[in-house]
C-alpha positions as CSV (number, residue, x, y, z in Angstrom):
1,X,-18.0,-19.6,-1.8
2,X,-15.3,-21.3,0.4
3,X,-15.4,-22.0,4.0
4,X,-12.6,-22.9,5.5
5,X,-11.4,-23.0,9.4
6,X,-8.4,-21.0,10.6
7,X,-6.9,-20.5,14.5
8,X,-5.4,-17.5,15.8
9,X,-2.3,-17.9,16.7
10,X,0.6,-15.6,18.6
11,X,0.9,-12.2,18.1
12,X,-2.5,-12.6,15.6
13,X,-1.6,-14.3,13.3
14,X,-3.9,-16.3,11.0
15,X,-2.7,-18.4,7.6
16,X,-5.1,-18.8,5.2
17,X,-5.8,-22.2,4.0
18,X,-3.3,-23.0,1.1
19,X,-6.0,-24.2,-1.9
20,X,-7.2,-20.1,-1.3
21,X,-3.5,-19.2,-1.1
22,X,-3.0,-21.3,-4.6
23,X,-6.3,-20.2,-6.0
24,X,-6.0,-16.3,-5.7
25,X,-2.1,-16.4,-6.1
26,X,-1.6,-15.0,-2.5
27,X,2.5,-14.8,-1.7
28,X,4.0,-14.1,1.5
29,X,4.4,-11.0,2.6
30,X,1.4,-9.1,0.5
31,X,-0.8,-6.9,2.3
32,X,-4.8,-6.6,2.9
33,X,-7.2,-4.1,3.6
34,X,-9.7,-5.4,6.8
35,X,-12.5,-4.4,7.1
36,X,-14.8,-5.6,10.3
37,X,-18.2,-5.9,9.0
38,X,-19.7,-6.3,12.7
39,X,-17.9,-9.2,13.6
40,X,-17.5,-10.8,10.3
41,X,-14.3,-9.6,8.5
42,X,-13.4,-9.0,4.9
43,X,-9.6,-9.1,3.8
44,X,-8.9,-7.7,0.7
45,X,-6.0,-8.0,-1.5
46,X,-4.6,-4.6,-1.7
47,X,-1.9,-2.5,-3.5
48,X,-1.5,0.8,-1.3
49,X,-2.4,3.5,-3.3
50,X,0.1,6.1,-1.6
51,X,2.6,3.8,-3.4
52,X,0.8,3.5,-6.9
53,X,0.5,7.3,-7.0
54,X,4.0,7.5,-5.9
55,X,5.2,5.3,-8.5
56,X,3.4,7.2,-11.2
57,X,4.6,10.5,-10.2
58,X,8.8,9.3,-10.5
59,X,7.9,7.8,-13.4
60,X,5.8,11.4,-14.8
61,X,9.3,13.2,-13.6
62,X,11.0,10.8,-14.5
63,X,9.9,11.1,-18.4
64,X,9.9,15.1,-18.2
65,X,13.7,15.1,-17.2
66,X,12.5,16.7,-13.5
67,X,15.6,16.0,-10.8
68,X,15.5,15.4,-6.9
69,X,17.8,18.3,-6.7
70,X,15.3,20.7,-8.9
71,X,12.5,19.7,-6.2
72,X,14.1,20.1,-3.4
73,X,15.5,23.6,-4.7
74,X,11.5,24.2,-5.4
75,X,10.5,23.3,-2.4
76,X,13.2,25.3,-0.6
77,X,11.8,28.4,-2.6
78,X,8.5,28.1,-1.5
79,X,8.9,27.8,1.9
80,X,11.4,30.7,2.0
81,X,8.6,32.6,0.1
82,X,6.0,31.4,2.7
83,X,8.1,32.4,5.5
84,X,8.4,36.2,3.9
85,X,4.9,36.3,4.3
């Protein structure tokens, strides 16, 4: 376990201490989940999962040949249906 001191600075912002930067193969700009533990705070290194889902889902339609256009024209269908309800 590390220990390391950090300051707050402007606008919250806090830089992690570059060996634990180096050692977990943290870049600039990647996002963490934070999660206050009482007082004591956990950052974790997180992919959002609307986007994994997101991803896997073009990539699904992507594969079965699905279009934006067929979607859309779908959705449009639906909600037309719904409205005739």
């Amino acid at each position: 376990m590390s220990i390391g001191l950090v300051e707050m600075a402007q606008r919250g912002q806090v830089t992690l201490p570059k060996a634990l930067r180096d050692q977990y193969d943290i870049k600039s700009g990647q996002q963490f989940t934070v999660v206050d533990l009482g007082g004591a705070f956990l950052l974790s290194p997180k992919e959002s999962k609307v986007d994994a889902l997101c991803d896997q889902i073009k990539g699904e339609l992507l594969q079965e040949g699905t279009s934006l256009e067929y979607l859309l024209a779908e959705l449009r269908a639906m909600r037309t249906e719904k409205a005739g309800e």
